[in-house]
CHARMM internal coordinates of N, CA and C (Angstrom, degrees):
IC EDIT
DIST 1 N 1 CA 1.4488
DIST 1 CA 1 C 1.5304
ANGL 1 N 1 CA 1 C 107.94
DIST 1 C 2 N 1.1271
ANGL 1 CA 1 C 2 N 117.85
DIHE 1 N 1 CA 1 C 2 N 136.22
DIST 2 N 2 CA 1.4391
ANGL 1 C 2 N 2 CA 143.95
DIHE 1 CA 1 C 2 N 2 CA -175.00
DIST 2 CA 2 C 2.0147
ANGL 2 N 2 CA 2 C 98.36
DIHE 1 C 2 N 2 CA 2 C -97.47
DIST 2 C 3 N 1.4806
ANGL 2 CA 2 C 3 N 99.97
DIHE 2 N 2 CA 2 C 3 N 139.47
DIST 3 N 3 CA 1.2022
ANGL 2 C 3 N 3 CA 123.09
DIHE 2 CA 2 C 3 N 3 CA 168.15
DIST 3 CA 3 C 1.4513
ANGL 3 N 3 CA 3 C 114.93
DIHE 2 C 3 N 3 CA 3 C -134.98
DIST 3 C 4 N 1.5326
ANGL 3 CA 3 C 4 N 122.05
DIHE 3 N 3 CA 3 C 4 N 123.94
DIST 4 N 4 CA 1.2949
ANGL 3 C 4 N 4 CA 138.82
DIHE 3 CA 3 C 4 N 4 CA 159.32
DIST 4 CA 4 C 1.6518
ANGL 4 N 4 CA 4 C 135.95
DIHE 3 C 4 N 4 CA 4 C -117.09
DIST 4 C 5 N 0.7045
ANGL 4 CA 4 C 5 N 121.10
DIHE 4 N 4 CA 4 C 5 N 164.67
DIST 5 N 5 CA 1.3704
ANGL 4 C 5 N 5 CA 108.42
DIHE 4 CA 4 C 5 N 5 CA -177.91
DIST 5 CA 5 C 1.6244
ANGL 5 N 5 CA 5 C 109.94
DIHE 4 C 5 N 5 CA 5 C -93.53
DIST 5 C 6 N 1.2290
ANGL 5 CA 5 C 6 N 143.94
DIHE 5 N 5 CA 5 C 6 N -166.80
DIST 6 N 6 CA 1.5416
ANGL 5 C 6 N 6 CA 146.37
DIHE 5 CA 5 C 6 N 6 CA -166.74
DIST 6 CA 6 C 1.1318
ANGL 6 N 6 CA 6 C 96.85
DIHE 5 C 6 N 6 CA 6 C -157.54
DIST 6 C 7 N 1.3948
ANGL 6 CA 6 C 7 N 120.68
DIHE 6 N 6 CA 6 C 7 N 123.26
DIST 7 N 7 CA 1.4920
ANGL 6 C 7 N 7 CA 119.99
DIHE 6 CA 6 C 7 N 7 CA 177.43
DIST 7 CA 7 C 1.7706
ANGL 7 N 7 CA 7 C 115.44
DIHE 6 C 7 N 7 CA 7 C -87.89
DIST 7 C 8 N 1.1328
ANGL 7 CA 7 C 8 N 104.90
DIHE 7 N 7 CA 7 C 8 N 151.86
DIST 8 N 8 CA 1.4458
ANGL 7 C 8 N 8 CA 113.56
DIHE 7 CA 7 C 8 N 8 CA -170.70
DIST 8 CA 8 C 1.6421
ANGL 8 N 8 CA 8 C 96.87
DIHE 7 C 8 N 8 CA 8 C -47.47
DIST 8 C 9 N 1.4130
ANGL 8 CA 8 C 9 N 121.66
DIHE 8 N 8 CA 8 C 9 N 165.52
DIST 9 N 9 CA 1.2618
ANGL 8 C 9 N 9 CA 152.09
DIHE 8 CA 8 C 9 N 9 CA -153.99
DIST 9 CA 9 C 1.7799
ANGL 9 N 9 CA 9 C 94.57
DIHE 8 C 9 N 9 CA 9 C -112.38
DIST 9 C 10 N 1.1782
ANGL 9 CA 9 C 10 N 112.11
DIHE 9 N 9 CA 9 C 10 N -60.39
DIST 10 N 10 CA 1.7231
ANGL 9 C 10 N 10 CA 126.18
DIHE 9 CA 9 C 10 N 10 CA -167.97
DIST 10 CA 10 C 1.7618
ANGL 10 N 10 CA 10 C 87.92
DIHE 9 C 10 N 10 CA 10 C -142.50
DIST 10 C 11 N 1.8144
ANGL 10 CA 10 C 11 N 96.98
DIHE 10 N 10 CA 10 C 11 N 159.32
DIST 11 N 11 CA 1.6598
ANGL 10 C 11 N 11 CA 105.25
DIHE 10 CA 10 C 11 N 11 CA 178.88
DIST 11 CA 11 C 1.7535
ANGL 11 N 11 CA 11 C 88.59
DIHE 10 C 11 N 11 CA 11 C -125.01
DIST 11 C 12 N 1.0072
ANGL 11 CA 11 C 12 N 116.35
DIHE 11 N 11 CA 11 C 12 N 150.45
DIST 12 N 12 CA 1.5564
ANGL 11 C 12 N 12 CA 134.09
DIHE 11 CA 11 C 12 N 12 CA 179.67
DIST 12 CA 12 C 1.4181
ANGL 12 N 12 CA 12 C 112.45
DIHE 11 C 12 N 12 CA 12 C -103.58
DIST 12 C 13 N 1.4389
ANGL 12 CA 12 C 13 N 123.46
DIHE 12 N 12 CA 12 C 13 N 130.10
DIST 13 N 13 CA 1.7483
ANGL 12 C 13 N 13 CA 124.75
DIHE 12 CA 12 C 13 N 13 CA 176.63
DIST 13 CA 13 C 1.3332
ANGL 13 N 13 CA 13 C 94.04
DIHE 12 C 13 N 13 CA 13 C -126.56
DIST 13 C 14 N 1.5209
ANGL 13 CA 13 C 14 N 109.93
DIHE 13 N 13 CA 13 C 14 N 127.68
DIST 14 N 14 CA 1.4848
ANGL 13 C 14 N 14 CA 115.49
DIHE 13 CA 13 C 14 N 14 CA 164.28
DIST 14 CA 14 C 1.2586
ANGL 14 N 14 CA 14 C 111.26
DIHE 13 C 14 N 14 CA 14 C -87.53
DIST 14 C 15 N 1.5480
ANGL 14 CA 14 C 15 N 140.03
DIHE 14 N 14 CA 14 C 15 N 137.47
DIST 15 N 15 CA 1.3773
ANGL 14 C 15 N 15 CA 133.50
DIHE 14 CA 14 C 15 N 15 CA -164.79
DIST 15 CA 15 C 1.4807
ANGL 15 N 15 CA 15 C 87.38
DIHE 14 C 15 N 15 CA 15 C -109.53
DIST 15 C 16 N 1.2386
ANGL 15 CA 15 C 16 N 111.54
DIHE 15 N 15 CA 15 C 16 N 145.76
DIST 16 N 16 CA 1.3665
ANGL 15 C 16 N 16 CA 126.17
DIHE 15 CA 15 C 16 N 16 CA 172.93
DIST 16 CA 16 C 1.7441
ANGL 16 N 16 CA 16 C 121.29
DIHE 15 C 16 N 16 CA 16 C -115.91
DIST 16 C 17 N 1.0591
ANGL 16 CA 16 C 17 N 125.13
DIHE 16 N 16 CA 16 C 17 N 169.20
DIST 17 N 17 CA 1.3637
ANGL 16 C 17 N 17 CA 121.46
DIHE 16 CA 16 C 17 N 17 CA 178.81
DIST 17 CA 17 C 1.7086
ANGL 17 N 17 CA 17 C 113.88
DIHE 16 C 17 N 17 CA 17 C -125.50
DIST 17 C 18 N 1.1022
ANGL 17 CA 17 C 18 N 122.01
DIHE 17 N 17 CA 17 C 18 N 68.15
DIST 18 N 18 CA 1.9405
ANGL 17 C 18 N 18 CA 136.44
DIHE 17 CA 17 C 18 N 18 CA -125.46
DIST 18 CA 18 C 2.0435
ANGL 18 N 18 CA 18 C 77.34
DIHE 17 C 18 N 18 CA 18 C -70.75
DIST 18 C 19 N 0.8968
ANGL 18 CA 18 C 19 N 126.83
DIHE 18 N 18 CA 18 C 19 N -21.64
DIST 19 N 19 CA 0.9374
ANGL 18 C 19 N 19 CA 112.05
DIHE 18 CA 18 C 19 N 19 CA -157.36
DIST 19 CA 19 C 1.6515
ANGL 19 N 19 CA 19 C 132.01
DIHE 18 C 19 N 19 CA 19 C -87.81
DIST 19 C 20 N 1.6899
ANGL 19 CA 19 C 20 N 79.49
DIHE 19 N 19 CA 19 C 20 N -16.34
DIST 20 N 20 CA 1.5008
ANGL 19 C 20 N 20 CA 107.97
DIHE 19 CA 19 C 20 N 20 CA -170.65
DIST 20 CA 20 C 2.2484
ANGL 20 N 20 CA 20 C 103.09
DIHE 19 C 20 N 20 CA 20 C -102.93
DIST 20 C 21 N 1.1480
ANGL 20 CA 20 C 21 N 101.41
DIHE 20 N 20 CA 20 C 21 N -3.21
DIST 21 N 21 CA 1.2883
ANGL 20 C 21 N 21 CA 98.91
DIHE 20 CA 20 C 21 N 21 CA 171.56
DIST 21 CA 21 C 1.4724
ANGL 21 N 21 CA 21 C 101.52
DIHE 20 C 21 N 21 CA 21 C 114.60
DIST 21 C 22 N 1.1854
ANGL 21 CA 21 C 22 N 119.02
DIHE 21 N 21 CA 21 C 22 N 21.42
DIST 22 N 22 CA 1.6221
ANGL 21 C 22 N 22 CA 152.18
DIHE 21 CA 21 C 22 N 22 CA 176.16
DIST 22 CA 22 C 1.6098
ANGL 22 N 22 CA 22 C 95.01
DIHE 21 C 22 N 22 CA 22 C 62.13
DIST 22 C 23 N 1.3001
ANGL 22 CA 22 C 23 N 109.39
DIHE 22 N 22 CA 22 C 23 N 55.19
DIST 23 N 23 CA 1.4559
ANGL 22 C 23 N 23 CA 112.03
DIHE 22 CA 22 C 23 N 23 CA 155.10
DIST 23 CA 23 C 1.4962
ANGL 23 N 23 CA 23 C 112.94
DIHE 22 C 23 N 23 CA 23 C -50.68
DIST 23 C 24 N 1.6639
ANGL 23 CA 23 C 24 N 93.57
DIHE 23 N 23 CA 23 C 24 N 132.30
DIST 24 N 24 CA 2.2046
ANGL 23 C 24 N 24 CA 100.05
DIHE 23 CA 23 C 24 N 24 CA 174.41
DIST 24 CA 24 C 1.4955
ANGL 24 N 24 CA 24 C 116.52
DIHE 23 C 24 N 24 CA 24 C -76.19
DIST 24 C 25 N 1.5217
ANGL 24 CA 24 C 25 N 102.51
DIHE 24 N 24 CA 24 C 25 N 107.42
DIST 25 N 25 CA 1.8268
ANGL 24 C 25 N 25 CA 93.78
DIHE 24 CA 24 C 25 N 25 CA 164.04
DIST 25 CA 25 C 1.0643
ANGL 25 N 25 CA 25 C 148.92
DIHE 24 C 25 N 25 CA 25 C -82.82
DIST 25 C 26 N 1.6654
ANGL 25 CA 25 C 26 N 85.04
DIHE 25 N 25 CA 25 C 26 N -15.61
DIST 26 N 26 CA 1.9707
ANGL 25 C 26 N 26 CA 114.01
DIHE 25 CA 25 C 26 N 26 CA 176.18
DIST 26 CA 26 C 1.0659
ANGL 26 N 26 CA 26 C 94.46
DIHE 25 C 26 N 26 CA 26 C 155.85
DIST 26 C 27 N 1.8115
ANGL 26 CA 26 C 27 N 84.55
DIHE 26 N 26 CA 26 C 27 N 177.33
DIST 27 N 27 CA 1.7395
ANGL 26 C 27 N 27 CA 106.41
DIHE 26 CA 26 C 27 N 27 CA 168.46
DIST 27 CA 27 C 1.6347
ANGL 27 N 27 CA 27 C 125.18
DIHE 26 C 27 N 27 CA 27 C -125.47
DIST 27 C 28 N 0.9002
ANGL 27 CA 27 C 28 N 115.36
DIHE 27 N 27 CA 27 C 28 N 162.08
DIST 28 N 28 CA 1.3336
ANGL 27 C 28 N 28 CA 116.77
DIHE 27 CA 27 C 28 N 28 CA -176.23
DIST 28 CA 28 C 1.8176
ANGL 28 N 28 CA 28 C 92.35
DIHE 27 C 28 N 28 CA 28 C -138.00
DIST 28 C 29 N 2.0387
ANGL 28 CA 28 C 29 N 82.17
DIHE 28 N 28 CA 28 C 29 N 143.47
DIST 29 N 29 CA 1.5108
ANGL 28 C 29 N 29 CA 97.47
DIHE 28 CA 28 C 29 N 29 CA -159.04
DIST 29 CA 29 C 1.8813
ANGL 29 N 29 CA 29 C 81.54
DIHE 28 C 29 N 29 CA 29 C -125.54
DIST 29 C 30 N 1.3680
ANGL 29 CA 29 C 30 N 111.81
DIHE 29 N 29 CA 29 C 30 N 133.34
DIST 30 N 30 CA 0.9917
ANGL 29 C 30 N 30 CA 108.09
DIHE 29 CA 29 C 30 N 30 CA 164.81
DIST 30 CA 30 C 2.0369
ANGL 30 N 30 CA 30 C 108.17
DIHE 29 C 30 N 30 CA 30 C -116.01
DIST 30 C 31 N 1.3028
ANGL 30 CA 30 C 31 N 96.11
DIHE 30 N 30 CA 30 C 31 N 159.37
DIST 31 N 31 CA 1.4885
ANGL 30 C 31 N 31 CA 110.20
DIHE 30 CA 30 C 31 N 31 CA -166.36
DIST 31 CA 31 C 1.1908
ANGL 31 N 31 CA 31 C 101.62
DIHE 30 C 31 N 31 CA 31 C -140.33
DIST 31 C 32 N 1.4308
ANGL 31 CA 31 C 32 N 115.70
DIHE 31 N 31 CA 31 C 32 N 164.06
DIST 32 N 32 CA 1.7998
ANGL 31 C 32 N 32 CA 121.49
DIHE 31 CA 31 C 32 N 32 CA 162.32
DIST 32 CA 32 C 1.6730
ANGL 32 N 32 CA 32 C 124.81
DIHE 31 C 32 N 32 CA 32 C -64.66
DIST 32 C 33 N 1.7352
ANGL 32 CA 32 C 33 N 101.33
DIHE 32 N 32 CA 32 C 33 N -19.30
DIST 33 N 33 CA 1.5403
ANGL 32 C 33 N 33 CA 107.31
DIHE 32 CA 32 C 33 N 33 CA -174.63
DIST 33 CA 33 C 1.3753
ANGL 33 N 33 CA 33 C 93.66
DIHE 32 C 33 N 33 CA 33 C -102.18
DIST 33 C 34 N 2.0409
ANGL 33 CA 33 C 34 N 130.29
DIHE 33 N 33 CA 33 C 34 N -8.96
DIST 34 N 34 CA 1.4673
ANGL 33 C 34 N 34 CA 82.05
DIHE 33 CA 33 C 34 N 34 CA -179.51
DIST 34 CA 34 C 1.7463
ANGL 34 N 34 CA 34 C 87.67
DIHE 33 C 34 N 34 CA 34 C 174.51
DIST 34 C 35 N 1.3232
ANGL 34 CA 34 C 35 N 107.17
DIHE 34 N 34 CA 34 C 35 N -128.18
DIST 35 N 35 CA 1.9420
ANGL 34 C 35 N 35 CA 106.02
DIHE 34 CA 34 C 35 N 35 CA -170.44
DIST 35 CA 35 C 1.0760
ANGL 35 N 35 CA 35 C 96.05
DIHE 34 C 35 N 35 CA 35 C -148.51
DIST 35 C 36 N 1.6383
ANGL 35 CA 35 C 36 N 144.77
DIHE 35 N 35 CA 35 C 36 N 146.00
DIST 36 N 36 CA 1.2702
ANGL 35 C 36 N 36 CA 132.44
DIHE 35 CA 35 C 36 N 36 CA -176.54
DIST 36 CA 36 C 1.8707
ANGL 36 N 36 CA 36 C 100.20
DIHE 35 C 36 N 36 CA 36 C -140.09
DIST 36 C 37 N 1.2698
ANGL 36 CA 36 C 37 N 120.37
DIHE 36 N 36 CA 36 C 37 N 134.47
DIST 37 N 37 CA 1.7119
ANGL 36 C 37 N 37 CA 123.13
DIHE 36 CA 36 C 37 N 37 CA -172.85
DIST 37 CA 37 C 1.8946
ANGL 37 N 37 CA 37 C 94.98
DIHE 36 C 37 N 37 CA 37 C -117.41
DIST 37 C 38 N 1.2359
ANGL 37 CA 37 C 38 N 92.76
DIHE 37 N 37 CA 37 C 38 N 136.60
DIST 38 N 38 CA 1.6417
ANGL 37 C 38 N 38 CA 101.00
DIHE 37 CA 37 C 38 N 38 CA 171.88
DIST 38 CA 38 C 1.3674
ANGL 38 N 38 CA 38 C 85.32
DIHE 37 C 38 N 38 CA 38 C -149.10
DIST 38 C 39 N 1.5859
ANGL 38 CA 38 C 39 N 103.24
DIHE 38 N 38 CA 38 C 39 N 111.80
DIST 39 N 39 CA 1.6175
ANGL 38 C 39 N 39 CA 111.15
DIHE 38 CA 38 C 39 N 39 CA 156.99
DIST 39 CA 39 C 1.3968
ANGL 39 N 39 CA 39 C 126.02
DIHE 38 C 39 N 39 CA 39 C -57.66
DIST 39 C 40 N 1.8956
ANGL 39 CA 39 C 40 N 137.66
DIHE 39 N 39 CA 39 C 40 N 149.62
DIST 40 N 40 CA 1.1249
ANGL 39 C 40 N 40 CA 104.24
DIHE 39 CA 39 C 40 N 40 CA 167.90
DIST 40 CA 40 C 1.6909
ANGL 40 N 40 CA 40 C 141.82
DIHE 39 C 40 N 40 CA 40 C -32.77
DIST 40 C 41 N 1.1604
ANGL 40 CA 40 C 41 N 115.28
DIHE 40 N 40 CA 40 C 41 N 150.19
DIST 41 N 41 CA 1.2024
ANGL 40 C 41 N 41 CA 104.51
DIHE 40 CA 40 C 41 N 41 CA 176.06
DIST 41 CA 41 C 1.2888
ANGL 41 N 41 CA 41 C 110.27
DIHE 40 C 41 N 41 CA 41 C 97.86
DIST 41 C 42 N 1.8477
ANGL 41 CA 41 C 42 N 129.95
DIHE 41 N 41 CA 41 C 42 N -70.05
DIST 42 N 42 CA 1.3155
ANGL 41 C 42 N 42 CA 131.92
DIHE 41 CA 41 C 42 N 42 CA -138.00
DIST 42 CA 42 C 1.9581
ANGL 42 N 42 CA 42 C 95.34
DIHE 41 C 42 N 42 CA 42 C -78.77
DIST 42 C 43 N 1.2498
ANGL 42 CA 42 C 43 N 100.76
DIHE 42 N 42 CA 42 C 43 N 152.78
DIST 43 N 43 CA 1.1859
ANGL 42 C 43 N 43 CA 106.31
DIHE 42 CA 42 C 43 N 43 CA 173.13
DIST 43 CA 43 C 1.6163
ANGL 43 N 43 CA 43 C 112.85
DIHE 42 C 43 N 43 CA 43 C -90.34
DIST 43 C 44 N 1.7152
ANGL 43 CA 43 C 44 N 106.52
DIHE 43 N 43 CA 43 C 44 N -11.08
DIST 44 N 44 CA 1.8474
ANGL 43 C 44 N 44 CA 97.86
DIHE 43 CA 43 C 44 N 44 CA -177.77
DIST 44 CA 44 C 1.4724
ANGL 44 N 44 CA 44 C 101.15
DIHE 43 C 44 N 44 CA 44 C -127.01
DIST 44 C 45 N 1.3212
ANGL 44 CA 44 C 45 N 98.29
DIHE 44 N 44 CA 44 C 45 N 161.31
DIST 45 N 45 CA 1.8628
ANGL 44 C 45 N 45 CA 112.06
DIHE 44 CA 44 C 45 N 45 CA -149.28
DIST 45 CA 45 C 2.1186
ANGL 45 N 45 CA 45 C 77.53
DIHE 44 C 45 N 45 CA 45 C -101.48
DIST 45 C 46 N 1.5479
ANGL 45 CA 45 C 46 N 85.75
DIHE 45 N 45 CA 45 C 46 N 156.06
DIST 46 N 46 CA 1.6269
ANGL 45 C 46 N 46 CA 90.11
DIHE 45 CA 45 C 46 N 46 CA 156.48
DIST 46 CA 46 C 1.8340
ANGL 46 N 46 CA 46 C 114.71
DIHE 45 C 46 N 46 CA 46 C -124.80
DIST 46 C 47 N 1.3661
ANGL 46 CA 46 C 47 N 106.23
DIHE 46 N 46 CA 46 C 47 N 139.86
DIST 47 N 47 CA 1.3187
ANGL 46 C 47 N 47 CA 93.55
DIHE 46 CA 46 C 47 N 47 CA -154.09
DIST 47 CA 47 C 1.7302
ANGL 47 N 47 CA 47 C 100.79
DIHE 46 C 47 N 47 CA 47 C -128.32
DIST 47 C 48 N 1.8704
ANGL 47 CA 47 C 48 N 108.41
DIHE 47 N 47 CA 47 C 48 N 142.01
DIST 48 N 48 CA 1.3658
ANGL 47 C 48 N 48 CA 107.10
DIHE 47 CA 47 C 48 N 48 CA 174.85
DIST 48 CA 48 C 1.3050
ANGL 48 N 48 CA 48 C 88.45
DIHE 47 C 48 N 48 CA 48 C -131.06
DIST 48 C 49 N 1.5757
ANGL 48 CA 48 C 49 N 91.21
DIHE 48 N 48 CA 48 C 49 N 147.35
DIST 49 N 49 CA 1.5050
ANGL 48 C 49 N 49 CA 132.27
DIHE 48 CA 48 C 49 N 49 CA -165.35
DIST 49 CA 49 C 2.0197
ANGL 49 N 49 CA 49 C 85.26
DIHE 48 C 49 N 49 CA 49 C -62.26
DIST 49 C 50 N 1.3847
ANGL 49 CA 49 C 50 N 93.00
DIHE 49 N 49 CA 49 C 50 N 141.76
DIST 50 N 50 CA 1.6615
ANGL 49 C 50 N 50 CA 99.70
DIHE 49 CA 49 C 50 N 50 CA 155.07
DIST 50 CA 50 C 1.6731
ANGL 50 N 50 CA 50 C 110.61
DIHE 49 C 50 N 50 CA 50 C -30.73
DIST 50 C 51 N 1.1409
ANGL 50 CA 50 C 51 N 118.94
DIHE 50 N 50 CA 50 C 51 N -98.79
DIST 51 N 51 CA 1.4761
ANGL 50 C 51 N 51 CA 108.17
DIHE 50 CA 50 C 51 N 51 CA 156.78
DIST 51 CA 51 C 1.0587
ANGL 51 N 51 CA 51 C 153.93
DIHE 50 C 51 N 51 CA 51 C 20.15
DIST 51 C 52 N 1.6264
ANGL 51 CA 51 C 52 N 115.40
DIHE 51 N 51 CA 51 C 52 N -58.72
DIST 52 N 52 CA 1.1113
ANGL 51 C 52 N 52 CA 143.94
DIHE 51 CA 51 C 52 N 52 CA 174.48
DIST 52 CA 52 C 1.6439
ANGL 52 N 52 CA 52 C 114.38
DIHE 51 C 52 N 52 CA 52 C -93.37
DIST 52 C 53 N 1.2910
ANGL 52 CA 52 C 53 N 97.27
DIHE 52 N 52 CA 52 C 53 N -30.60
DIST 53 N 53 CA 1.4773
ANGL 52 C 53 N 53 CA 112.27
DIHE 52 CA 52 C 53 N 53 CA 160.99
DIST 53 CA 53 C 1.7120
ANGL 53 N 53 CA 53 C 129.28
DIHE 52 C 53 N 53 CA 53 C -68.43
DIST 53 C 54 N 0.8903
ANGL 53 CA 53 C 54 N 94.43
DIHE 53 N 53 CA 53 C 54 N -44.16
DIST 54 N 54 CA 1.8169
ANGL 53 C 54 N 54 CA 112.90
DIHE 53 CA 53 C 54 N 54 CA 162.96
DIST 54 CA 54 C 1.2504
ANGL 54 N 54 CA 54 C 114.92
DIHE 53 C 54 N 54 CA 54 C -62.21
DIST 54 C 55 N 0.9974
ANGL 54 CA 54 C 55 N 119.59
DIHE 54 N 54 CA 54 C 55 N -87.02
DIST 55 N 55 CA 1.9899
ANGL 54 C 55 N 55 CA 121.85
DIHE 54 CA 54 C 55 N 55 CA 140.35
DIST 55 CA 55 C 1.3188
ANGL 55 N 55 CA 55 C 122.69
DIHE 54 C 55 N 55 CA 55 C 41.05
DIST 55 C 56 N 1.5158
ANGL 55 CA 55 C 56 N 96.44
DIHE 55 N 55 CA 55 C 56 N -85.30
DIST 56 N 56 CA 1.4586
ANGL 55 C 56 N 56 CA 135.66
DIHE 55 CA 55 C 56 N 56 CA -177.05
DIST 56 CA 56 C 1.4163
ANGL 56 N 56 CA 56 C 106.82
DIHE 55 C 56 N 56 CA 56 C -78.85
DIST 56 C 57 N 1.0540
ANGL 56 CA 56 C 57 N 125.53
DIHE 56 N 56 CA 56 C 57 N -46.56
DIST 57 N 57 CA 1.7020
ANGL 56 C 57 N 57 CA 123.27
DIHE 56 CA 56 C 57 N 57 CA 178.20
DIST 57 CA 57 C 1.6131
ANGL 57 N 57 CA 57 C 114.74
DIHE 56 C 57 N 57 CA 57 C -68.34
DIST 57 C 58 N 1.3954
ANGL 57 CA 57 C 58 N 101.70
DIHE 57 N 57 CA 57 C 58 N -45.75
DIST 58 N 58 CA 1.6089
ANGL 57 C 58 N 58 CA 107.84
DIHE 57 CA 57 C 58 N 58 CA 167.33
DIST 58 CA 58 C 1.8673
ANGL 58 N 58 CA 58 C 124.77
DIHE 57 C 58 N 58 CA 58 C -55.53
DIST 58 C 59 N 1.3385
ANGL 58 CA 58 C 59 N 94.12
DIHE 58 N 58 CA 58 C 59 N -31.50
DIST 59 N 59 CA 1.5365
ANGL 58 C 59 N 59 CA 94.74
DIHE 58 CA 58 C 59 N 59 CA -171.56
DIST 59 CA 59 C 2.0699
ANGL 59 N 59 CA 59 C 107.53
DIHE 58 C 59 N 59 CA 59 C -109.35
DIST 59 C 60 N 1.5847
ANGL 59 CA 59 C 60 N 111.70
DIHE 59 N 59 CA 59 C 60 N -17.46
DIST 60 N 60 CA 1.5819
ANGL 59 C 60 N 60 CA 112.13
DIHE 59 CA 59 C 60 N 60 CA 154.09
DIST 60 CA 60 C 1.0515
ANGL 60 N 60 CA 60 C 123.37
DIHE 59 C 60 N 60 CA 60 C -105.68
DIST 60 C 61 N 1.4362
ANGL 60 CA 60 C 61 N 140.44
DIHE 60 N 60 CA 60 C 61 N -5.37
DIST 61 N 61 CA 1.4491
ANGL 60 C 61 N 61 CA 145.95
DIHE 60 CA 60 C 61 N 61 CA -166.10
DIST 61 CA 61 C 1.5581
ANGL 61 N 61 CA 61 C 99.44
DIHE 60 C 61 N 61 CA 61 C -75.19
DIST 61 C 62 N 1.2922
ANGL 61 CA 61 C 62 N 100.37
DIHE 61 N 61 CA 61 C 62 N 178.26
DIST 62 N 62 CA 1.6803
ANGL 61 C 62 N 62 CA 119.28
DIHE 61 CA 61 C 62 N 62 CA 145.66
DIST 62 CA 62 C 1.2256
ANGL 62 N 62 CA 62 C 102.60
DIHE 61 C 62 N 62 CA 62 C -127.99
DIST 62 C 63 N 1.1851
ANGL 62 CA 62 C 63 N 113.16
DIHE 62 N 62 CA 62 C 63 N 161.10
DIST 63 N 63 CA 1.3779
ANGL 62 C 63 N 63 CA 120.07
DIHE 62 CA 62 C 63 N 63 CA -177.82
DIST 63 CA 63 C 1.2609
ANGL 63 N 63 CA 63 C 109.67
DIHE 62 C 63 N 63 CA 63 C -116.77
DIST 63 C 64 N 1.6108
ANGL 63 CA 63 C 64 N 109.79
DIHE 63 N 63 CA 63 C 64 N 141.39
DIST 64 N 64 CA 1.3769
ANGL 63 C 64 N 64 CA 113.23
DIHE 63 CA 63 C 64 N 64 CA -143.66
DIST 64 CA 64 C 2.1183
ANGL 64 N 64 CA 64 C 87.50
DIHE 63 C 64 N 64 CA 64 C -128.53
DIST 64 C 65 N 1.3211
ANGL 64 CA 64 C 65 N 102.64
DIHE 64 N 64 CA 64 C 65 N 159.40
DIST 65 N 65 CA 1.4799
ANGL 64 C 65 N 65 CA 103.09
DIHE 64 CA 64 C 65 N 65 CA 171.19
DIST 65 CA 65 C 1.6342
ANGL 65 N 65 CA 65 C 119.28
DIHE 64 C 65 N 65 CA 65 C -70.98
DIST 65 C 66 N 1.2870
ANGL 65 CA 65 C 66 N 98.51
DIHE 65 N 65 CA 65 C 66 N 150.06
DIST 66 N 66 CA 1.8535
ANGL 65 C 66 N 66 CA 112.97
DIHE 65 CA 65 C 66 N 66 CA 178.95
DIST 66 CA 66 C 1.4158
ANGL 66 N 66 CA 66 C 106.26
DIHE 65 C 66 N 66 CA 66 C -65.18
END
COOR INIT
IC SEED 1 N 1 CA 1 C
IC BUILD
């Protein structure tokens, strides 16, 4: 019998507020289908499609070096 490990599904970032004594502002869940926001507190994520995510970064971002 063979053993491997399974890589996570989605990775989780807790956002912090470093300034305030690293008060929690949320998290952001990233996935293969997309980006997910749960403010502190909320139990449900709001989520834009890859797509919609690109989208939005292209047309409010700055673009920063690789």
């Amino acid at each position: 019998m063979a053993y491997a490990f399974k890589r996570a599904e989605s990775q989780d970032f807790t956002i912090v507020e470093m300034n305030d004594g690293d008060k929690i502002v949320g998290t952001i869940r990233v996935k293969p289908s997309g980006v997910l926001w749960a403010p502190k507190g909320s139990h449900k994520f709001y989520k834009l499609s890859i797509q919609q995510f690109a989208k939005f970064a292209e047309e409010h971002g700055t673009k920063q070096k690789m």
